[in-house]
TORPA-4810 file (N, C-alpha, C, O; in nm, 3 decimals):
<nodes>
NODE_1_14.193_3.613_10.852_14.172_3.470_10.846_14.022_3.442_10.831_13.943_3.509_10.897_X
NODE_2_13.975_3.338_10.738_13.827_3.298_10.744_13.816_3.176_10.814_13.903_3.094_10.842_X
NODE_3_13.668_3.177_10.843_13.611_3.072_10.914_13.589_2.966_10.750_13.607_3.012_10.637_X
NODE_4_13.546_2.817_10.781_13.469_2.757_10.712_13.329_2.826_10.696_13.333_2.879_10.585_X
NODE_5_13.259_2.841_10.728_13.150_2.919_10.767_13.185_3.099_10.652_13.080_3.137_10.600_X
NODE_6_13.227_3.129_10.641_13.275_3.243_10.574_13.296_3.176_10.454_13.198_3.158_10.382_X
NODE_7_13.419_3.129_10.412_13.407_3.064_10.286_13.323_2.959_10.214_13.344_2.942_10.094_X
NODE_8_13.198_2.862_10.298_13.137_2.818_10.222_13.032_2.928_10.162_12.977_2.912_10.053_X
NODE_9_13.007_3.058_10.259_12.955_3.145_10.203_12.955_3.197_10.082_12.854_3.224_10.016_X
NODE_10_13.112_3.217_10.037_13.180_3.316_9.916_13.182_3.193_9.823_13.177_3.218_9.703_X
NODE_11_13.187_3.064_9.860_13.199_2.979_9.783_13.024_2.981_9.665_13.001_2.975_9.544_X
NODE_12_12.937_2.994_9.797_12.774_2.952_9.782_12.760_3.097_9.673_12.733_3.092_9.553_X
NODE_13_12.778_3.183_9.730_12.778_3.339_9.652_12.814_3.274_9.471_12.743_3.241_9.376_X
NODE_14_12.944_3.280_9.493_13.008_3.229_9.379_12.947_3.165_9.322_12.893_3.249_9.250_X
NODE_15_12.894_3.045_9.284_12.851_2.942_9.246_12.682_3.013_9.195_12.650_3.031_9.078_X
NODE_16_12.606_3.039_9.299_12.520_3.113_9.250_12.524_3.227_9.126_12.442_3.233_9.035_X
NODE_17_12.612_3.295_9.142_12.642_3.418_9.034_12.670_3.373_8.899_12.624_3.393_8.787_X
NODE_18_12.770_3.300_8.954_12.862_3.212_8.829_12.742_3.141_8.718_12.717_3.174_8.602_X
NODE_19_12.678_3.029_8.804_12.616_2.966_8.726_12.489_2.954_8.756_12.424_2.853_8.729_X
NODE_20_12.428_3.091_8.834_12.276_3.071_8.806_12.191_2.949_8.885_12.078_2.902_8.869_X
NODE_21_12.266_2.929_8.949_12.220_2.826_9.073_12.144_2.888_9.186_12.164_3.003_9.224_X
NODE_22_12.063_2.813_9.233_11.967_2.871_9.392_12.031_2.839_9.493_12.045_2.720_9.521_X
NODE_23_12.085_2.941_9.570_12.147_2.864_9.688_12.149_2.805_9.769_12.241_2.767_9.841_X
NODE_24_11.995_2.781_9.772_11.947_2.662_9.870_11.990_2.511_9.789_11.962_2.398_9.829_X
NODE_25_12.049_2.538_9.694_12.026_2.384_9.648_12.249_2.379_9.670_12.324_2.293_9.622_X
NODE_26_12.283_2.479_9.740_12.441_2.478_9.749_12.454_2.421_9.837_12.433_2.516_9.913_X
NODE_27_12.481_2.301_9.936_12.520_2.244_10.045_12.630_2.185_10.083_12.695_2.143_9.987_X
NODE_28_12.674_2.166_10.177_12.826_2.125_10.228_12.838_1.979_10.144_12.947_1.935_10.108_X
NODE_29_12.687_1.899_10.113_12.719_1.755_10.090_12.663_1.735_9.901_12.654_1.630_9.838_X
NODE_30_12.638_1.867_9.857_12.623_1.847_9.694_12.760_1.847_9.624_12.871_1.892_9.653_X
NODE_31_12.717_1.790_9.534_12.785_1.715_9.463_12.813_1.828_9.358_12.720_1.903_9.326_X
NODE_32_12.961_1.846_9.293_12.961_1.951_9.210_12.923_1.927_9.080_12.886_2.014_9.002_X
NODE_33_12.935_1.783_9.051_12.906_1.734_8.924_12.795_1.695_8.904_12.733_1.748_8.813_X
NODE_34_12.738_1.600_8.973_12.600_1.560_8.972_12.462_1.605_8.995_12.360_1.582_8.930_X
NODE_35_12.481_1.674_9.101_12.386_1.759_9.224_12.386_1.914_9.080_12.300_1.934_8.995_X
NODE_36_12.507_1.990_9.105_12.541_2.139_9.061_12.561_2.107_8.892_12.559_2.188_8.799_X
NODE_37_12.576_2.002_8.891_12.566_2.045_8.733_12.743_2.148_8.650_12.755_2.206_8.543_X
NODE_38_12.826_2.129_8.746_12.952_2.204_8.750_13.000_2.141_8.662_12.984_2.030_8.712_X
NODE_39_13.076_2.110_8.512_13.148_2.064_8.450_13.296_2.131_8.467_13.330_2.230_8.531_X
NODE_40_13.362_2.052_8.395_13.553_2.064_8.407_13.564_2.202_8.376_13.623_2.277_8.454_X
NODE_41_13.497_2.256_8.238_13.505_2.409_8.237_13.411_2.524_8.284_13.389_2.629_8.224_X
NODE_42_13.361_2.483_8.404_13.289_2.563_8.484_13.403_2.536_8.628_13.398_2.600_8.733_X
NODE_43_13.465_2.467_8.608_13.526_2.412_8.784_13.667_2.566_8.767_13.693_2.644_8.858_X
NODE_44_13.735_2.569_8.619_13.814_2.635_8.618_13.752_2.780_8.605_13.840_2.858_8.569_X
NODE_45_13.649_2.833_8.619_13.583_2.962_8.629_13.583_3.001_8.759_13.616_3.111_8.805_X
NODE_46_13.538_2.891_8.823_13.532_2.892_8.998_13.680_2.883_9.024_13.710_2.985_9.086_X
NODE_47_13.764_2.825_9.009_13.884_2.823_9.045_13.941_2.968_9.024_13.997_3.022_9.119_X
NODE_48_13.932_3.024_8.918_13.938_3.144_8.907_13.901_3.272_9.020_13.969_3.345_9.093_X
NODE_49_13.793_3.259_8.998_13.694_3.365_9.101_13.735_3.347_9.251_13.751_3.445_9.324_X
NODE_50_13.754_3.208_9.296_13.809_3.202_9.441_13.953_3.245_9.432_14.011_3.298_9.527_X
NODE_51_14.000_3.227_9.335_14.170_3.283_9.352_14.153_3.430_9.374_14.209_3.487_9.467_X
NODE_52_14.062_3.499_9.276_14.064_3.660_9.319_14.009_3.703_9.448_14.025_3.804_9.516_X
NODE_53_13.930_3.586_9.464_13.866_3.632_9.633_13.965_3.668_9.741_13.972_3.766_9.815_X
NODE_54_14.059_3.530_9.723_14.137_3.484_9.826_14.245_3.512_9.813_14.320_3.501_9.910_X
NODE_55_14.302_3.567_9.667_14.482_3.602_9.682_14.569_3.478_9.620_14.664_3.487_9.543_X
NODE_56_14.492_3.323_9.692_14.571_3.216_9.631_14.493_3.167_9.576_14.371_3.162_9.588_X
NODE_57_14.629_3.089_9.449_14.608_2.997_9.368_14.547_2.851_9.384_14.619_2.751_9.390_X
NODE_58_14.460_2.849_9.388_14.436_2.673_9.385_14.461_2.609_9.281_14.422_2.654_9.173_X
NODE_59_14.546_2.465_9.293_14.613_2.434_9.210_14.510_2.305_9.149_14.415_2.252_9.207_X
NODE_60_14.550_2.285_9.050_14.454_2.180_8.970_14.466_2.040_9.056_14.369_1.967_9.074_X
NODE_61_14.557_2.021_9.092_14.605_1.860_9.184_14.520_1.897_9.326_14.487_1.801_9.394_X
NODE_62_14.489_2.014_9.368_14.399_2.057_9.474_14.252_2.045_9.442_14.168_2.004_9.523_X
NODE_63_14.235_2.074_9.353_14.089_2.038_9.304_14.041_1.904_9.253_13.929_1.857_9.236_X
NODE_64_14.168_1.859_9.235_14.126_1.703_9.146_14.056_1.609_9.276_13.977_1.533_9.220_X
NODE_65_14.053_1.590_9.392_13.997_1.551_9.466_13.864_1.572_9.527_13.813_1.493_9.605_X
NODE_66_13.792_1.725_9.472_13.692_1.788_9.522_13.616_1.739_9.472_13.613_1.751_9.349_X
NODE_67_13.519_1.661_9.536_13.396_1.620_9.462_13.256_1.682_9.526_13.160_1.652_9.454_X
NODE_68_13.219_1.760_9.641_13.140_1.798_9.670_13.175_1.935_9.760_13.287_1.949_9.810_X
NODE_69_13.060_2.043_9.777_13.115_2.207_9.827_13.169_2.156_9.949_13.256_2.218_10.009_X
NODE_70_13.114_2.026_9.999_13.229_2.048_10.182_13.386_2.037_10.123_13.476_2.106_10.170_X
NODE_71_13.407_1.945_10.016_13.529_1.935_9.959_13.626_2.090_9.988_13.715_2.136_10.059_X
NODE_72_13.548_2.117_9.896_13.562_2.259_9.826_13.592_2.360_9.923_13.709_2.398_9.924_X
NODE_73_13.532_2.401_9.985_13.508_2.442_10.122_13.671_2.392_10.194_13.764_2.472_10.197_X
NODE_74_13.682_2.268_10.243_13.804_2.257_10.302_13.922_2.292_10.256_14.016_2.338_10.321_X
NODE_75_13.912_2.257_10.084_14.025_2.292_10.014_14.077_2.435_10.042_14.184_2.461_10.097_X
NODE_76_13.989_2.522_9.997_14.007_2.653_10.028_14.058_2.725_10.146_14.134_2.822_10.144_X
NODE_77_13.997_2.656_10.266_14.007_2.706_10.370_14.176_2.637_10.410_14.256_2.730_10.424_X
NODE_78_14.223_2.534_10.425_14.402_2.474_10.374_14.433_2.567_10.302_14.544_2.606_10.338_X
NODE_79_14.395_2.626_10.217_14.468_2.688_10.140_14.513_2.845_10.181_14.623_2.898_10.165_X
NODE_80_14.381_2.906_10.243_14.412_3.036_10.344_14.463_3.047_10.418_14.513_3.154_10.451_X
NODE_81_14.479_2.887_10.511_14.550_2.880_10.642_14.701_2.908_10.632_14.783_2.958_10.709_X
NODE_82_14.707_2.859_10.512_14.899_2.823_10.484_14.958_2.948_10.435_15.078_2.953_10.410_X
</nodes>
């Protein structure tokens, strides 16, 4: 089982690798679109990469609500719990 704390980690990892981001600029309250610069086909790269992390699928109706990494972060972590 992960903590929040664990997965905003793999999340922050991710995001950095993925797209070349500093991870100081990854925070629970940035914005994936505005702040990160994350477009629709960067969101499904990440969606990707956390599925191999984690085993599950996050589903597009799961993400359609994520607008910032705490989002993101919770989503994921609902999603490990279950």
């Amino acid at each position: 089982m992960q903590t929040k704390d664990e997965i905003l980690e793999q999340v922050r990892t991710s995001l950095a690798e993925l797209f070349e981001l500093d991870p100081a600029r990854i925070t629970l309250a940035a914005r994936l679109n505005e702040d990160l610069e994350i477009d629709s086909i960067d969101a499904v790269d990440l969606m990707d990469r956390l599925r191999r992390q984690t085993g599950k699928k996050i589903s597009a109706d799961d993400f359609r609500s994520v607008r910032t990494v705490g989002d993101l972060v919770e989503a994921v972590y609902k999603l490990v719990q279950a």
